[in-house]
C-alpha positions as semicolon CSV with decimal commas, in nm:
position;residue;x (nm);y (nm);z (nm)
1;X;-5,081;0,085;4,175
2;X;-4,894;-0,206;4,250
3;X;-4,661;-0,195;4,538
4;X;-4,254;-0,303;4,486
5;X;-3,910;-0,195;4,421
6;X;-3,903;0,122;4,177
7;X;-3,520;0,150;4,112
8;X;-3,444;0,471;3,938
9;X;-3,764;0,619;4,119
10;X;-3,712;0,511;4,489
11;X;-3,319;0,650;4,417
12;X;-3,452;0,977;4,317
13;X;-3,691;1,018;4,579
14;X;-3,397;0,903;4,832
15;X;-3,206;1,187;4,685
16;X;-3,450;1,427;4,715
17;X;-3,547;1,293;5,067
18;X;-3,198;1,360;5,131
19;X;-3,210;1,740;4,967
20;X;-3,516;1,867;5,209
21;X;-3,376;1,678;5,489
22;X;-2,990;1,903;5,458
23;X;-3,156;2,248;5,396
24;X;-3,449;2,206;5,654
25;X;-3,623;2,439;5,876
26;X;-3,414;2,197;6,123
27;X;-3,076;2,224;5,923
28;X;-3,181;2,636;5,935
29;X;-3,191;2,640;6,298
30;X;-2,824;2,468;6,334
31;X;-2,642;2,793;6,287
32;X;-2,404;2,961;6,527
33;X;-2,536;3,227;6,681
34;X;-2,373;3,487;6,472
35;X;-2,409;3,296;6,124
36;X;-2,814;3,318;6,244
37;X;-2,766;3,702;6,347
38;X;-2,609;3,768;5,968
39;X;-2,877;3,577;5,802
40;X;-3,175;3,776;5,986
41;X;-2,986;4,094;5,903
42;X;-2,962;3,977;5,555
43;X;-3,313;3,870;5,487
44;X;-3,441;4,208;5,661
45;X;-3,208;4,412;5,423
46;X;-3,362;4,206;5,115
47;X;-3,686;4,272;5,183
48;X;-3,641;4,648;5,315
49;X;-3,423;4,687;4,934
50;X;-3,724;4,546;4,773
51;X;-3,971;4,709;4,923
52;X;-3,796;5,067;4,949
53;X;-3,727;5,031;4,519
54;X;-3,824;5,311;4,347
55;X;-3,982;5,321;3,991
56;X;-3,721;5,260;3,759
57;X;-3,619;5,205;3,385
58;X;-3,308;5,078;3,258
59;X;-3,152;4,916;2,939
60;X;-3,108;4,534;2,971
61;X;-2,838;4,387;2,675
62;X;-2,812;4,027;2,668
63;X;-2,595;3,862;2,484
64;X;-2,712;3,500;2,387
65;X;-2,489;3,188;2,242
66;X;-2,603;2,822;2,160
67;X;-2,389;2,505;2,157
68;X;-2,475;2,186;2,074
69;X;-2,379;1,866;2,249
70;X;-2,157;2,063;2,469
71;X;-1,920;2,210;2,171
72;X;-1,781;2,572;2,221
73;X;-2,064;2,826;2,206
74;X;-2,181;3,014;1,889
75;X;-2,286;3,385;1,947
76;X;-2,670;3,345;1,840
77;X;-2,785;3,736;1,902
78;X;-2,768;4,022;2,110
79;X;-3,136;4,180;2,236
80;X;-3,245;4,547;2,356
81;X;-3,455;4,551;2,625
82;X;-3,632;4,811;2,814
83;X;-3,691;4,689;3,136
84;X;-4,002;4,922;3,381
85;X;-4,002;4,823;3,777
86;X;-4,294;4,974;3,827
87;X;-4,485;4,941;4,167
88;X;-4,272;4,713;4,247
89;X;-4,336;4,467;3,971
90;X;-4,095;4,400;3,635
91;X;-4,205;4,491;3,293
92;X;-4,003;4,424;2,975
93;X;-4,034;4,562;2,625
94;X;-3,802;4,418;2,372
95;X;-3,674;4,724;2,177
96;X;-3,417;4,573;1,988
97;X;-3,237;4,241;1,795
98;X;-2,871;4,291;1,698
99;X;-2,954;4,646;1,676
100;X;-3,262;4,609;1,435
101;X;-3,605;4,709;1,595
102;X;-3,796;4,446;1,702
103;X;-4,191;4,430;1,683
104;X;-4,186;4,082;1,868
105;X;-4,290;4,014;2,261
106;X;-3,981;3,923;2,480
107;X;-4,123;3,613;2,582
108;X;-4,156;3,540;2,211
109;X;-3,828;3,564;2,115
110;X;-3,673;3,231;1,993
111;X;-3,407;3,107;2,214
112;X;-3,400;3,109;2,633
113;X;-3,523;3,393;2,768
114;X;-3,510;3,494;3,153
115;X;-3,683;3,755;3,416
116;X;-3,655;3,847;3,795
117;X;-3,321;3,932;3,784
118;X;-3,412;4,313;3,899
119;X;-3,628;4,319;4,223
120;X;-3,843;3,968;4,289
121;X;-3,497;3,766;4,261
122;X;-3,409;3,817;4,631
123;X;-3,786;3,815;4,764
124;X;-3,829;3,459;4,649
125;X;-3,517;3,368;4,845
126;X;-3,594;3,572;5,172
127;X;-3,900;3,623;5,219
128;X;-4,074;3,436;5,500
129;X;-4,333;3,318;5,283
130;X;-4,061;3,077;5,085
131;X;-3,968;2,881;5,366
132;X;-3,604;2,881;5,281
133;X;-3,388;2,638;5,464
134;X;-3,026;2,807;5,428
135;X;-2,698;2,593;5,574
136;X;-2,398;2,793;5,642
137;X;-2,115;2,773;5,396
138;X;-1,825;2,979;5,522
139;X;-1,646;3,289;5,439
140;X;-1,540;3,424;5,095
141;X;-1,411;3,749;4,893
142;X;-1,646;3,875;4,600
143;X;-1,522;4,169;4,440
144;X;-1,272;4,312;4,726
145;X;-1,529;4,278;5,009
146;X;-1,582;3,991;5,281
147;X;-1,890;3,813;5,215
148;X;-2,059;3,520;5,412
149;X;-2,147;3,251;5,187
150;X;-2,517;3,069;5,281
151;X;-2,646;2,799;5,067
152;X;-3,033;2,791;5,025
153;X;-3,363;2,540;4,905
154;X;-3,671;2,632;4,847
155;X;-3,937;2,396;4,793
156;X;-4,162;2,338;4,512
157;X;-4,488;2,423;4,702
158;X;-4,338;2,750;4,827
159;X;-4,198;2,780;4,501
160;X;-4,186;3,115;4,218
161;X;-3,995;3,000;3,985
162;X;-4,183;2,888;3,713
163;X;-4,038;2,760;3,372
164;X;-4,169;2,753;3,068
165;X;-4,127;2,520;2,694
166;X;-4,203;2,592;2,363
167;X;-4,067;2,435;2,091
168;X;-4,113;2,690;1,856
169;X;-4,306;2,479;1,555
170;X;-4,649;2,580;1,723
171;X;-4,724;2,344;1,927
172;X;-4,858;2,356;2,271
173;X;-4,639;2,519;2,520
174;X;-4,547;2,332;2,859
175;X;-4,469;2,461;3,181
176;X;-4,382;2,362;3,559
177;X;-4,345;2,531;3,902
178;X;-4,001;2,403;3,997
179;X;-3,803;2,370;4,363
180;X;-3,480;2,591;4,298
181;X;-3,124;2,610;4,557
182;X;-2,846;2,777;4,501
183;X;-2,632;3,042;4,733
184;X;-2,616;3,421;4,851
185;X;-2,289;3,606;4,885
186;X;-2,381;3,834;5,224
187;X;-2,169;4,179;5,251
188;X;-2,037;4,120;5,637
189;X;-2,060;4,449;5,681
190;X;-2,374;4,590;5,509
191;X;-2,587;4,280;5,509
192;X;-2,640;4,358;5,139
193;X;-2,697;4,043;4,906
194;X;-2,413;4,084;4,639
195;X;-2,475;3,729;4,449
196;X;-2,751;3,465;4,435
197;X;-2,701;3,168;4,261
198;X;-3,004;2,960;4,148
199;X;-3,042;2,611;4,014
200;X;-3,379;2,473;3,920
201;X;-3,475;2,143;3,984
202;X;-3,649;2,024;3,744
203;X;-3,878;1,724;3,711
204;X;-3,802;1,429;3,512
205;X;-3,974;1,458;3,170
206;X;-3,982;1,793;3,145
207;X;-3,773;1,918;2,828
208;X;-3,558;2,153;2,955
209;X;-3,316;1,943;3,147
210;X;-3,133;2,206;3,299
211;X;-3,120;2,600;3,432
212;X;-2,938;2,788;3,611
213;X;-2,800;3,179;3,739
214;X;-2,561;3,402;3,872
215;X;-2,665;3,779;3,945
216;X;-2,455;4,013;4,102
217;X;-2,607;4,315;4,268
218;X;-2,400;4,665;4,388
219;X;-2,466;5,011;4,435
220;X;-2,478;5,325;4,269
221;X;-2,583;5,673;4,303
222;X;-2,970;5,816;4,137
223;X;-3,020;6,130;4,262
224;X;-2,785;6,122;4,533
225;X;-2,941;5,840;4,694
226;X;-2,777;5,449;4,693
227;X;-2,968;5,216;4,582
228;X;-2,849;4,808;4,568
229;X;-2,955;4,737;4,180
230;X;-2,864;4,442;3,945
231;X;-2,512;4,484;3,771
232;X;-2,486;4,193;3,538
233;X;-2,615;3,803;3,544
234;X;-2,517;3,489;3,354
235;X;-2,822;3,216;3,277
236;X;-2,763;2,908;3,135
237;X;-3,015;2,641;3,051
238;X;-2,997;2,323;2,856
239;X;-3,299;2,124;2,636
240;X;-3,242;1,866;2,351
241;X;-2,903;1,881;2,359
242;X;-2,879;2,234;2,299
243;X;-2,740;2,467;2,590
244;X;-2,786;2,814;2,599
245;X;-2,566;3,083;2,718
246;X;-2,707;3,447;2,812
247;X;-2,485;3,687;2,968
248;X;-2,675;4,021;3,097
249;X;-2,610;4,395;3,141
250;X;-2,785;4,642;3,342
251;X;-2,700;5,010;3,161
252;X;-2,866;5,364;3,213
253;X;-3,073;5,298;3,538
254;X;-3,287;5,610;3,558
255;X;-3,574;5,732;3,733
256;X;-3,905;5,785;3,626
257;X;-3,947;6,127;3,746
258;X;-3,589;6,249;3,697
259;X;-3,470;6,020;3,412
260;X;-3,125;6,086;3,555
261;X;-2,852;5,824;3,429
262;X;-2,653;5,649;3,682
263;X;-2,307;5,498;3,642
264;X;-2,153;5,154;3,809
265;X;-1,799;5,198;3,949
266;X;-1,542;5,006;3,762
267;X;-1,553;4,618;3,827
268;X;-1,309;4,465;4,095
269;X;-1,193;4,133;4,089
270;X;-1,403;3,870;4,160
C-alpha cells in the first residue's frame, strides 16, 4: 500500500491516538489517592452486585419514537417484554406490541432494539478483564445523593458491546464489536453505581452512525432483602438519517421462587 499523507484518515487515527492516550491504564493511575480508593470500592461493589443477583423476572416497557433528519420525534410503538436473569445471564421474550400479543423474536422487531441494561451493563465497565481506563471527573448530585462522577474507555479488543444492522428488506445483516466510553455516577457513600452512560464508537462505514445510553440503577426491597436493580434507561441511536428514541421501564421485579412484586420509591430529582 503506498505510503503518504491520508488526510481524513491520519486525523482520525490522531483523534483516536489521542482517546486511548486520555483514558489510559497511565491516565487510570493519575488519581488522588481517595478518587483511586472510591473507584476500587466501586468496581468491587459492581462485581459483588453482579455476581450476588438472584434469578429474576420482570416486565420491561419501552417506549420507542423515530425522527427523521433531526425533526421532533414521532411515537413509533410501545413493546412488552419479559425479561429472565437467569444464572446470571439475560433472556428476553417479547410478549407484547402496543398491547397486541406478539409472536415475533425481540431481536426481530423492526426498529432499534437494545439489551444489557439489567446485570452485564456494569461487568463490561468494571470488570478487570475490560481494561477500563477511568479519569476522574468531579463531584455531582443524582437524585438527592452525592455521587462521584468517573469517566471511562474501553477498548475495542476488550470490548462487549457488539452492534448489529439489518435493514429490514432481507438482506444480509452486518455487525461490529465496537470500543464504547461514557461515565458512572458512584454513590459516595455506598459505592453503588447509580448511572452509566455509554457511547459507542463506531467505525466509519458502518450504517448506524450513532448509539448511545443512560441507565439508572437503585434499590428496592424482594423479600426483605435490597437488591441494586435497573430503574429506567434512555437509548438513542441514529442510521440513514433516521434517529431512534427508546425510553425503558423496569416494572414487577419478582423472584423466581417467590414471584413476590417489588415496588421503586417515588423518583427524586435528578
Amino acid at each position: 500500500m503506498p505510503a503518504g499523507p491520508a488526510g481524513p484518515l491520519m486525523k482520525a487515527l490522531s483523534a483516536a491516538a489521542a482517546l486511548l492516550a486520555l483514558f489510559s491504564p497511565a491516565a487510570a493511575q493519575s488519581l488522588e489517592p481517595e478518587q483511586s480508593a472510591l473507584l476500587d470500592a466501586a468496581r468491587a461493589e459492581a462485581i459483588r452486585y453482579a455476581a450476588s443477583l438472584p434469578d429474576f423476572l420482570c416486565t420491561q416497557i419501552v417506549h420507542r419514537s423515530q425522527s427523521l433528519a433531526r425533526r421532533t420525534p414521532q411515537s413509533l410503538d410501545t413493546l412488552t417484554i419479559q425479561l429472565s436473569y437467569f444464572n446470571h445471564g439475560e433472556d428476553y421474550k417479547l410478549v407484547a406490541i402496543d398491547g397486541k400479543p406478539a409472536s415475533i423474536d425481540f431481536l426481530d422487531a423492526a426498529g432499534a432494539v437494545s439489551t444489557g441494561e439489567f446485570g452485564s451493563r456494569l461487568v463490561s465497565v468494571f470488570h478487570p478483564q475490560s481494561g477500563t481506563g477511568f479519569r476522574w471527573k468531579g463531584w455531582s448530585t443524582l437524585r438527592g445523593r452525592r455521587v462521584a462522577r468517573f469517566a471511562y474507555h474501553v477498548a475495542k479488543e476488550r470490548s462487549t458491546m457488539y452492534l448489529q444492522y439489518a435493514d429490514g428488506r432481507g438482506g444480509a445483516s452486518r455487525s461490529v464489536i465496537a470500543a464504547f466510553h461514557g461515565e458512572v455516577l458512584v454513590d459516595a457513600q455506598t459505592h453503588n453505581t447509580l448511572r452509566v452512560t455509554l457511547e459507542s464508537e463506531i467505525p466509519a462505514g458502518f450504517p448506524i452512525e450513532a448509539n448511545r445510553s443512560v441507565t439508572d440503577y437503585d434499590f428496592a426491597d424482594v423479600g426483605g432483602t435490597r437488591y441494586l436493580l435497573p430503574m429506567r434507561a434512555e437509548t438513542f441511536c441514529r442510521s440513514a438519517g433516521i434517529e431512534s428514541i427508546n425510553y425503558i421501564q423496569f416494572r414487577d421485579y419478582r423472584k423466581f421462587q417467590t414471584e413476590t412484586n417489588i415496588t421503586f420509591a417515588p423518583d427524586g430529582k435528578d
